[in-house]
N, C-alpha and C positions, 0 to 999 in steps of 0.2 A: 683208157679205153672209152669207145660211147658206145651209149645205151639211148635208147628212147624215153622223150621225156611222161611217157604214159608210163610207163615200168615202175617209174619210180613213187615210192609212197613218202606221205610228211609225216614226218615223225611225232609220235601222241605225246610226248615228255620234253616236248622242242619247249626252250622255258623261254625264247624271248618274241616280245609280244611288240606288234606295229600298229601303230592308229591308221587312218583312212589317208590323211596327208602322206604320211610317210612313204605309203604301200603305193602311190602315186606317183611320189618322186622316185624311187625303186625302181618302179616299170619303166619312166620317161630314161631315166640312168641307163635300163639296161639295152633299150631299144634303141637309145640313142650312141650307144657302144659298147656292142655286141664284141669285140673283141678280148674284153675282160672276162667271159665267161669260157673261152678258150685259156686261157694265163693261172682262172683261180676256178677251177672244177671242183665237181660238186664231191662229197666222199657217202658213200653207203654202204651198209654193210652185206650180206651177202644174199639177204634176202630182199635187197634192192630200198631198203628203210635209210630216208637220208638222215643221215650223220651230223651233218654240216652242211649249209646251204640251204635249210628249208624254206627261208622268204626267196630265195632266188627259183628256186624247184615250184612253186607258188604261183608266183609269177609268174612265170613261162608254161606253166600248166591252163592258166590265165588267158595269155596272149593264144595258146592254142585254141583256145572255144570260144575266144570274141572274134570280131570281125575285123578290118583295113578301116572302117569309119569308127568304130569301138576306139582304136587303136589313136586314132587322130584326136578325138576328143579329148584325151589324156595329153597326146603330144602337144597341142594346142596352147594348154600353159605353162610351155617350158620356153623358159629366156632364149637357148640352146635354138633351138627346136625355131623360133620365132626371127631368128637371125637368120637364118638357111635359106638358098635359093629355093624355088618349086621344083629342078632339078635335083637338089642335093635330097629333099623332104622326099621326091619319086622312088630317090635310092635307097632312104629306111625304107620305107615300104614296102619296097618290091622283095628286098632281102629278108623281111619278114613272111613276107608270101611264101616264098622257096622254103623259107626253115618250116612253118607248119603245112606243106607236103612232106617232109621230111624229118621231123622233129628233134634231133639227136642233140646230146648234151655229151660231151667231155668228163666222167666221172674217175674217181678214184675207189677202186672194193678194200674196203679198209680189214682186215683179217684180224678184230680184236675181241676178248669176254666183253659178254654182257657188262660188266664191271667197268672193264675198259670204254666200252662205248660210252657209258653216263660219263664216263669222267672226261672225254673226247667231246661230248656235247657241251658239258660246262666250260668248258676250258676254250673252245670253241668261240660261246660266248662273253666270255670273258674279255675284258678290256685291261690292259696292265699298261702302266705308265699313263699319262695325258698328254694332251696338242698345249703345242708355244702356241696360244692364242695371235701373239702379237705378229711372231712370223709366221705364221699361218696369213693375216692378214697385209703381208708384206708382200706374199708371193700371187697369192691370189686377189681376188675382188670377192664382193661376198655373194655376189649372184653362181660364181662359178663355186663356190663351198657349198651355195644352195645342193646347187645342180649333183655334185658329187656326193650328198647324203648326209650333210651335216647339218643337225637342227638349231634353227636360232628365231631365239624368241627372249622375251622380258620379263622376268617372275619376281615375283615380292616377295623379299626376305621377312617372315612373322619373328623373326629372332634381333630384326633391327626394323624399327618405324620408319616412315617414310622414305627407305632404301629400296632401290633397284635393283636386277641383277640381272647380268647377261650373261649366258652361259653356250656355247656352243658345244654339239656332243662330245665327251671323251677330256670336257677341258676343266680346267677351275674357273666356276662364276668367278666372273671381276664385280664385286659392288661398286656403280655408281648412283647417283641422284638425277640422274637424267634419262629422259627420254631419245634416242638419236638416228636418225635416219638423213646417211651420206654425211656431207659436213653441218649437217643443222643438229641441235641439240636443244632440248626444251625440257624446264625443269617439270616435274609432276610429284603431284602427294597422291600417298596410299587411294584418298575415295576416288582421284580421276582414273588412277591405276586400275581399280577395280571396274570403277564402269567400263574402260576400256575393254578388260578381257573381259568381262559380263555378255558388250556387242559383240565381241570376237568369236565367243563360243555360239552365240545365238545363229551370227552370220555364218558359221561353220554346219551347224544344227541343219540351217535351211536350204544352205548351196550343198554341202557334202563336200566342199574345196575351201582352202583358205586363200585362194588366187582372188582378186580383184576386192579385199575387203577394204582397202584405204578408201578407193573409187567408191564403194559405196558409201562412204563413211559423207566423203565429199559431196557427193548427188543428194544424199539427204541433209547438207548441210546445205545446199542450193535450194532445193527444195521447201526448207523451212524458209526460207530470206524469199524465196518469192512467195512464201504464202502470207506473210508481215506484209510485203509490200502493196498487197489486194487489201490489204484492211482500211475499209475507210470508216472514219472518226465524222460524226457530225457535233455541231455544236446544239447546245442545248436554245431553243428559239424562245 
């Protein structure tokens, strides 16, 4: 059935929690294919309390009270999104336009006890089994794993010294001793490690995006080499 996406409330015991990046790529995911919310509806119970789906119910509660430029500024740093004609970019749009005069959502009224619901929520959230990292990486690229809501990032193992780990969601970290981005790989120890995430979280802190943090990393490494290069030395006369 559908209901309106004002109708529906987020659940106060909803136990799983999104940072600011994530809830980013969420909204650019669903804006950018709207079709999966027709396939995987949302479920609530009968007093309209989502079930299941409440970062999606969120989100589109979201896109309901922002604006078409709200909207862009989000789609903007999507790899996705950045590939597209000015036709095809007019097409999300417009299809958004239409949906908040109309707002309706595809749900499911799930007919269970109180009992039933928590165990529906958990279970919900629950993850069972993990991703073949390797084919995972066979079939896709990792910009499009980005894009579909998978997180990847570099964390230190405090149980092994000078170790690396990559983990993308739902998967088993791989330990390695590298750094790697595309086919370049570069060794690093624990203190570069740290100051790395150190800047990452600072540059996170002050943009609110974790888009363009290499770039900046670069321009202040520019930045320092031409301010060496002003420096001038005299001799002592």
């Amino acid at each position: 059935m559908k209901k309106d996406i004002k109708e529906l409330s987020i659940n106060p015991i909803n136990p799983r929690k999104i940072i600011v990046s994530q809830k980013r790529r969420l909204q650019q995911s669903i804006m950018l294919f709207p079709k999966m919310l027709y396939y995987r509806d949302i479920i609530v119970n009968k007093d309209n309390v989502v079930l299941a789906g409440n970062q999606r119910t969120t989100i589109l509660k979201e896109i309901l009270t922002s604006t078409p430029m709200d909207w862009m500024v989000i789609l903007q740093e999507n790899e996705k999104w950045q590939e597209m004609t000015e036709k095809q970019r007019d097409a999300v749009i417009d299809h958004w336009k239409a949906w908040v005069e109309n707002p309706v959502v595809d749900v499911t009224e799930a007919d269970l006890s109180e009992e039933e619901e928590k165990e529906l929520i958990i279970k919900d959230n629950n993850e069972f089994g993990e991703f073949n990292y390797e084919k995972l990486q066979q079939i896709y690229d990792e910009i499009n794993l980005v894009n579909f809501g998978f997180d990847e990032g570099l964390f230190y193992n405090p149980d092994d010294d000078d170790t690396v780990m990559t983990k993308i969601k739902g998967s088993t970290p791989k330990k390695i001793n590298m750094l790697s981005f595309g086919k370049n790989v570069v060794s690093v120890t624990k203190e570069e490690y740290d100051l790395l995430v150190e800047r990452y979280n600072d540059y996170v802190d002050e943009t609110g995006v974790n888009f363009g943090f290499v770039k900046s990393l670069l321009e202040q490494s520019e930045s320092n080499q031409q301010d060496d290069s002003d420096v001038v030395f005299e001799l002592p006369q």
